[in-house]
C-alpha positions in Angstrom: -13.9 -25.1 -17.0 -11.8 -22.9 -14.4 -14.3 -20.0 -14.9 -16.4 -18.5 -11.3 -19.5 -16.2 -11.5 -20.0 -13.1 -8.7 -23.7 -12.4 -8.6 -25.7 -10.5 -6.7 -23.8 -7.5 -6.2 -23.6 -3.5 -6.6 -20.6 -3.3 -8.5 -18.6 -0.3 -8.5 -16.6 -0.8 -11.5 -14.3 2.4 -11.4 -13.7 2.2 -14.8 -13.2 5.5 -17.0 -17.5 5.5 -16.9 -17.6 5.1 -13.5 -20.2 2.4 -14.3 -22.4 0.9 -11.4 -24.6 -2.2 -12.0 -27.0 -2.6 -9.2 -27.5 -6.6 -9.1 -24.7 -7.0 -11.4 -22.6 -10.2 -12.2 -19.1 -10.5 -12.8 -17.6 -13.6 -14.5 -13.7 -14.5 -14.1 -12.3 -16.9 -16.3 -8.4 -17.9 -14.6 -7.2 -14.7 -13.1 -8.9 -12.6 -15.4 -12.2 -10.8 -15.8 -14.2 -11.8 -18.5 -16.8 -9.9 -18.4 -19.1 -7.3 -16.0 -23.0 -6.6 -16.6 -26.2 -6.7 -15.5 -28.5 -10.3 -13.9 -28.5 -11.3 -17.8 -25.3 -12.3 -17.8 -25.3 -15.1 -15.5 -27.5 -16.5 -18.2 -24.7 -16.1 -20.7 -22.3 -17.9 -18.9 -21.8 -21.4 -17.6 -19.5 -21.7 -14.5 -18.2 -24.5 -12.1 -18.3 -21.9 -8.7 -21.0 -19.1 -8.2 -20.3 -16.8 -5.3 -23.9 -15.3 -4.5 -22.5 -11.8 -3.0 -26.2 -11.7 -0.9 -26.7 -8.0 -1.8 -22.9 -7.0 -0.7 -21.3 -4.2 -2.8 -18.3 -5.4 -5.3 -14.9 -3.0 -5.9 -11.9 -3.3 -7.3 -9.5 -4.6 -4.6 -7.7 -2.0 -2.6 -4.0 -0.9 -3.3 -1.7 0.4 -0.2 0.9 1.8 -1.9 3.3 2.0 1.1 3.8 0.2 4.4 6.2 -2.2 6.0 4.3 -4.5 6.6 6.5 -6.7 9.3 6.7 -3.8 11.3 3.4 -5.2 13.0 5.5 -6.9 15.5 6.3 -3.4 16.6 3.0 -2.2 16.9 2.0 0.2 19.6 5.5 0.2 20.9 6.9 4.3 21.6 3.7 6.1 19.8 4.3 9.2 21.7 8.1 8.8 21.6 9.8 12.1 20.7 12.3 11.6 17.4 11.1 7.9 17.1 12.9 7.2 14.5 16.4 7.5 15.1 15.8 7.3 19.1 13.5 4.3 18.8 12.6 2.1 15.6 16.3 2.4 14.3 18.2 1.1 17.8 15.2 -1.4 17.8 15.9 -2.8 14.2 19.3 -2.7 14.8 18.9 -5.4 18.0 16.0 -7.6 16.5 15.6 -7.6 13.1 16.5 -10.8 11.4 15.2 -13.3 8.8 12.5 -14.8 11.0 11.1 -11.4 12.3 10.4 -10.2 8.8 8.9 -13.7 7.6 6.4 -13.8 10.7 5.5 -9.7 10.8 5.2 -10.2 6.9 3.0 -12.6 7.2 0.8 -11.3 10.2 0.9 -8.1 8.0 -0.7 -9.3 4.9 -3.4 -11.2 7.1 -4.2 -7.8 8.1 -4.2 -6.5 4.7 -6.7 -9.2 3.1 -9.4 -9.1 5.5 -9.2 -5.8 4.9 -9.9 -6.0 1.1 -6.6 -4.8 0.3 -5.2 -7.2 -2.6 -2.2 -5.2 -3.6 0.6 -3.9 -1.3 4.3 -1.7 -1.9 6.5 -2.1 1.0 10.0 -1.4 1.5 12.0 -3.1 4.3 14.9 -5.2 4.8 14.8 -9.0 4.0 12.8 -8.0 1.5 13.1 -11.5 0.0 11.0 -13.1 3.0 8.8 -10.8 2.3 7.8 -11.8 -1.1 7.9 -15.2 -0.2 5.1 -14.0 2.4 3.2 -12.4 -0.1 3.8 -15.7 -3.0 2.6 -17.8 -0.2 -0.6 -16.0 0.9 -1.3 -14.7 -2.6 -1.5 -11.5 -2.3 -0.2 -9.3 -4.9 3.0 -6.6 -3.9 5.3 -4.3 -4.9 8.5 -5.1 -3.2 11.8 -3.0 -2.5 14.8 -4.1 -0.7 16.0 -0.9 2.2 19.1 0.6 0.9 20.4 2.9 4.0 24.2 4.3 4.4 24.7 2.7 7.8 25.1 -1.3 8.7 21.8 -2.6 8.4 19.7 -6.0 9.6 20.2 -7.8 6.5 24.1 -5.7 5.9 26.8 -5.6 7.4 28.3 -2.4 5.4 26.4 1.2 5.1 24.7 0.5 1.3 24.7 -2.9 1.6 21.1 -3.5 0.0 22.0 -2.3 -3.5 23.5 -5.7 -3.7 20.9 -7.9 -1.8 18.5 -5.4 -3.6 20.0 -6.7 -7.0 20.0 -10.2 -6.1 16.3 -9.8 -5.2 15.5 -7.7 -8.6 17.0 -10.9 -10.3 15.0 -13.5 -8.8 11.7 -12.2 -8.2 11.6 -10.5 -12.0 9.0 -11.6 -14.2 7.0 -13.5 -11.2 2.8 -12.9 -11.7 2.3 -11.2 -8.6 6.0 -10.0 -7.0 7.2 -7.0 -8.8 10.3 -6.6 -7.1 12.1 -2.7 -7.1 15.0 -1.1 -5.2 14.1 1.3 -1.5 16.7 3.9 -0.9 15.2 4.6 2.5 15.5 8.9 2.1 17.4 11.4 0.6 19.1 11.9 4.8 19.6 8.3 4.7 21.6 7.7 0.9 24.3 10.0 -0.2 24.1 11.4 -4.2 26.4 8.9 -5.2 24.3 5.7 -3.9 20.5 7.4 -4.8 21.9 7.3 -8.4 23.2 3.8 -8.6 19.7 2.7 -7.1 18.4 4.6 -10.0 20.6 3.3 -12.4 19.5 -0.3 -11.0 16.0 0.7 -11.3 16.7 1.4 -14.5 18.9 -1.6 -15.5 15.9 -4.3 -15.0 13.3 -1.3 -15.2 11.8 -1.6 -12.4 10.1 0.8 -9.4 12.4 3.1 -6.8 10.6 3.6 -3.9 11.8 6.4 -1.3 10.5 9.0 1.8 10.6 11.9 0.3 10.4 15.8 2.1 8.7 13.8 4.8 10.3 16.1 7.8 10.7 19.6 8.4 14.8 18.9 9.3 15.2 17.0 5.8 13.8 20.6 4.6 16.2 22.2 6.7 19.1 19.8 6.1 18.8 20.5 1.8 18.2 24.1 2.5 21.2 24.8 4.5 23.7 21.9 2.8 22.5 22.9 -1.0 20.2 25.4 -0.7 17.2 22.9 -2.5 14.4 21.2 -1.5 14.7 17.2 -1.3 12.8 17.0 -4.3 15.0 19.7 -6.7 17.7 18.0 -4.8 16.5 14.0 -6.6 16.2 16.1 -9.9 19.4 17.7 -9.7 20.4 13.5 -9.8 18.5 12.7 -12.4 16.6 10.4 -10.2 13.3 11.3 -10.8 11.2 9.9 -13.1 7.6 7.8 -14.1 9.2 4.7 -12.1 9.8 6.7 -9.0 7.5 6.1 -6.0 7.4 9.0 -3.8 5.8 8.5 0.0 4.9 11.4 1.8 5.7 14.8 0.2 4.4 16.6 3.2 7.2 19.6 2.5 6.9 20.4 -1.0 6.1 24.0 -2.8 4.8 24.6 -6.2 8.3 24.5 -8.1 8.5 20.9 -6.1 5.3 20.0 -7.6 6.2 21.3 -10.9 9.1 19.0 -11.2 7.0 16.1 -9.5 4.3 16.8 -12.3 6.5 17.1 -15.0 8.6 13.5 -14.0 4.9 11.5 -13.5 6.4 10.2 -10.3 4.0 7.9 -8.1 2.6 9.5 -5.0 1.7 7.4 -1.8 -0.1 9.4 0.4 -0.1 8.8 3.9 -2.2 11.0 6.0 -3.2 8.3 9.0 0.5 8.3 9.4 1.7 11.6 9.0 -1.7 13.1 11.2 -0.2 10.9 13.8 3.3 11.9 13.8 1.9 15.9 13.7 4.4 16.3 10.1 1.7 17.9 8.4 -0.9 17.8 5.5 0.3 17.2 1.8 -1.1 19.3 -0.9 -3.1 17.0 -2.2 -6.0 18.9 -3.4 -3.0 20.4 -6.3 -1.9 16.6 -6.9 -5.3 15.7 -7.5 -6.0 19.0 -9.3 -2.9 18.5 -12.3 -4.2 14.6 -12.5 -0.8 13.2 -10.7 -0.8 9.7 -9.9 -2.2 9.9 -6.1 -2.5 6.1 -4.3 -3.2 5.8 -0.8 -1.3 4.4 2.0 -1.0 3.0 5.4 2.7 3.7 6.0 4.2 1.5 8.7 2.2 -0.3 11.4 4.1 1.2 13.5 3.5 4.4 12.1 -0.1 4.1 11.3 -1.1 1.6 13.6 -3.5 -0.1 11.1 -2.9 -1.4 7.5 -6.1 -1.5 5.9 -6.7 1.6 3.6 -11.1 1.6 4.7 -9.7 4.1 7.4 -7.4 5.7 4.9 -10.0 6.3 3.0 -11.9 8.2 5.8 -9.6 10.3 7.0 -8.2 11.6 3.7 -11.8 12.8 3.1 -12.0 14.6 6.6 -8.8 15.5 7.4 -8.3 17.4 3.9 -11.9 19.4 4.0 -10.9 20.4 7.4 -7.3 21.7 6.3 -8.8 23.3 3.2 -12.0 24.4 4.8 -14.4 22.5 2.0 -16.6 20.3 2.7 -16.8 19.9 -1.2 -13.7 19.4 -1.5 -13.0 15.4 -2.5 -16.2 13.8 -3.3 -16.5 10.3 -1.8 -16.0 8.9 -5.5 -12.5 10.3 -5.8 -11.4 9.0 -2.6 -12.8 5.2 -3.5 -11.0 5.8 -6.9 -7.6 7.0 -4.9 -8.2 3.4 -3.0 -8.2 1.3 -6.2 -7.5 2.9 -9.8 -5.2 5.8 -8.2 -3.4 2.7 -5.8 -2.7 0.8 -9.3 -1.5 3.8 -11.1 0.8 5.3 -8.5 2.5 1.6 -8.7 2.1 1.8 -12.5 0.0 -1.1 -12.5 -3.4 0.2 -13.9 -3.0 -1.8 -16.9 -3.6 -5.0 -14.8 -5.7 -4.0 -11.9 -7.9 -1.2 -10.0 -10.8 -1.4 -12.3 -13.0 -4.1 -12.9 -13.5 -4.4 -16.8 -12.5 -7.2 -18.5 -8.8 -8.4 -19.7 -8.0 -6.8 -16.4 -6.7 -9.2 -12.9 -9.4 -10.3 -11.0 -8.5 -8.6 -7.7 -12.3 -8.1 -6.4 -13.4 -7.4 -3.0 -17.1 -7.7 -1.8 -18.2 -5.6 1.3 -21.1 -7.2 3.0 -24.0 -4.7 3.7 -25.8 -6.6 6.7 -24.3 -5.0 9.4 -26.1 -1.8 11.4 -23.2 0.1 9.7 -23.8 -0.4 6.6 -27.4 0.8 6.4 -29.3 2.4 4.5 -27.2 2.9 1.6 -28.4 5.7 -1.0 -25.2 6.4 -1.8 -22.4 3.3 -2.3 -18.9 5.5 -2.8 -20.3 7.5 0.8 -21.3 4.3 2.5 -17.4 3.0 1.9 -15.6 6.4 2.9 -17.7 7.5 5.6 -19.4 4.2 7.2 -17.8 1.4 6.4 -14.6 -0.6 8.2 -12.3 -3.3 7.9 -14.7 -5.6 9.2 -17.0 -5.3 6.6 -15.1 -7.2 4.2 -16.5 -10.1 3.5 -15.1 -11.7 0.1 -11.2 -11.5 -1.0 -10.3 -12.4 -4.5 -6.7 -12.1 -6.0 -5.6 -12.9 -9.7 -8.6 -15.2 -9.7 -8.3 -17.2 -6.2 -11.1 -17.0 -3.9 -8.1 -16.2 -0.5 -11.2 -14.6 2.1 -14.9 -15.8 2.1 -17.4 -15.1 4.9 -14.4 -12.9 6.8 -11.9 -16.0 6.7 -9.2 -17.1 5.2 -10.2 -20.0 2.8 -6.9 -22.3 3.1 -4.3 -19.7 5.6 -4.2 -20.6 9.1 -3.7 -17.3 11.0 -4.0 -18.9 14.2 -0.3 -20.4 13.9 1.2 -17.2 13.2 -1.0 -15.6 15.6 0.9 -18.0 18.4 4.7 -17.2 16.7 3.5 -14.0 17.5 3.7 -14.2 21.3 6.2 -15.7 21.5 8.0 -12.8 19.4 6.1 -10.0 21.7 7.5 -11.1 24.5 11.2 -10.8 23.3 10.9 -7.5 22.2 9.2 -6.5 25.2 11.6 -7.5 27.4 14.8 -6.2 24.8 12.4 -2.8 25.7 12.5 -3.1 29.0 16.0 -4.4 29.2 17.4 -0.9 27.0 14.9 1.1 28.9 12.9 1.8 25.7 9.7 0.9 27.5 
């Protein structure tokens, strides 16, 4: 009988009722829910494991819906740094990026992710590959896109060199259960017309997601304005590149015809507001994303851009940050955001048919917050509790496509302590390659 009972929980289904079920039980049969009720239902059911969740509240697990994830090895490294990205991460990548980096930061990455409660991730990097088999190992769920970018890059020696390592990726990792592999044009300044369309075309070939930045920066606004007189985003029309498997991150720089044409394409929207808050880029208009029902996920970005890669702190900040920008303190109930965590995560990835609710026939992706700590109490509202007091730390219980990966805050089988001493090793190369190019 491969069947395991949650009880003891406040479960925050997120399903179309938004239906709570205070001491509720969950039952997964495989990697599926089977069913989601009330006590009786552990009295319905027979089962070989029982998880008693010990008062804890049960959610769907969290989606970030776009990071790169081995950039942890970076971490902390030029946060103030003026035009970081082609004055600093670029040159970096360029001298240190290779196979092993990725594996390692990948893996330190998704560490991060799960005892966070985060149990799906979309990332876009190079060596995308050891990526995945990151994510395959750890069992964590992902979205994956290989970098395409017009100059030589870690894992190419010619400019556009990852449409074809991006193809060879598409074709292996295709059909897997958790790896959904897609194609990463890095950004409109970094892929010419004629590459953005044969990454759509490739997208389209195997029919799977296009990630990209999109109107990120004020000089890509600039740069379309004065070279075509568009905006990025009319520009990606113009190329027939936009459409329901696009995943947009960003879209910081966008005006109402943008969002027009973003609304009428059902692109994917990863917003990233830790990330861009800390860079100074600006505030999306989310409040008219949310307000024409677009599909609205929430991300991290880079750890070298965010710092952090859970999406508890995401879910914070969107709720402050945006009643401060629009002066509302209405504006964004706690229940959105939590949904914008899970069901909005899934369909901005255009994965809501298998996950971010918890009903059954869907994944079993579940995470259980403890309530024990000071933080966590009293509760008299759950959706407020995980928006406004809750952390990372709080997670207690990690569950993905059935397997039990986090209980009581660690891993169950993953030894982190090995990678955590790889790390070291790594940190001390890079920071003397800073030192050495006066990057410090």
């Amino acid at each position: 009988m491969d069947r395991l009972i949650i009880k003891d929980v406040s479960i925050l289904t997120m399903n179309s009722e938004k239906k709570i079920f205070e001491n509720g039980v969950v039952v997964i049969k495989g990697d599926a829910i089977e069913a989601v009720g009330d006590k009786g239902l552990h009295e319905k059911y027979k089962a070989d494991r029982v998880i008693d969740g010990n008062n804890g509240i049960l959610i769907p697990g969290m989606v970030n819906t776009h990071t790169h994830a081995a950039m942890v090895v970076f971490r902390s490294l030029g946060d103030d740094f003026a035009d970081r990205l082609k004055k600093y991460i670029f040159p970096l990548e360029k001298k240190l990026v290779d196979k092993n980096l990725v594996s390692l930061g990948s893996k330190y990455g998704i560490a991060e992710m799960l005892l966070s409660g985060v149990t799906t991730f979309a990332d876009m990097y190079y060596f995308e590959d050891e990526v995945a088999k990151a994510a395959k190992e750890m069992g964590i769920r992902a979205v994956l896109g290989e970098t395409v970018v017009n100059f030589p890059s870690p894992d190419s020696k010619v400019p556009y060199g990852g449409l074809d390592v991006g193809e060879q990726f598409i074709e292996k990792w295709l059909g897997d259960d958790l790896i959904t592999p897609a194609i990463a044009p890095h950004a409109t300044y970094t892929n010419d017309s004629i590459h953005i369309q044969k990454a759509s075309a490739l997208a389209e070939k195997f029919n799977v997601p296009m990630m990209m930045h999109v109107a990120e920066m004020e000089d890509e606004i600039k740069k379309y304005r004065n070279e075509y007189n568009m905006t990025p985003v009319q520009y990606l029309e113009s190329l027939s590149a936009l459409n329901e498997r696009f995943i947009a991150a960003h879209l910081i720089h966008v005006s109402m015809d943008d969002m027009d044409i973003l609304d009428k394409r059902n692109i994917g929207i990863a917003h990233n507001i830790g990330a861009n808050a800390k860079a100074g880029k600006g505030v999306p208009p989310l409040k008219e994303m949310v307000n024409r029902k677009m599909r609205v996920g929430l991300g991290s970005d880079g750890p070298m851009s965010g710092n952090t890669l859970d999406i508890i702190n995401q879910m914070s900040l969107v709720a402050k940050i945006h009643k401060l920008f629009n002066h509302d303190r209405t504006l964004f109930p706690a229940r959105d955001i939590v949904e914008m965590a899970t069901l909005g995560g899934a369909r901005a990835l255009k994965l809501d048919n298998l996950i971010g609710s918890i009903e059954p026939g869907k994944k079993a992706d579940l995470v259980i917050l403890e309530t024990d700590s000071v933080n966590m109490q009293p509760i008299y509202d759950y959706y407020s509790t995980l928006v406004y007091a809750a952390n990372a730390g709080n997670v207690d219980t990690v569950i993905v496509n059935g397997k039990v990966l986090v209980r009581n805050k660690c891993f169950i089988e993953y030894e982190i302590e090995k990678i955590q001493q790889e790390l070291k090793a790594l940190n001390l190369k890079i920071k003397m390659e800073c030192i050495y190019s006066g990057m410090n």
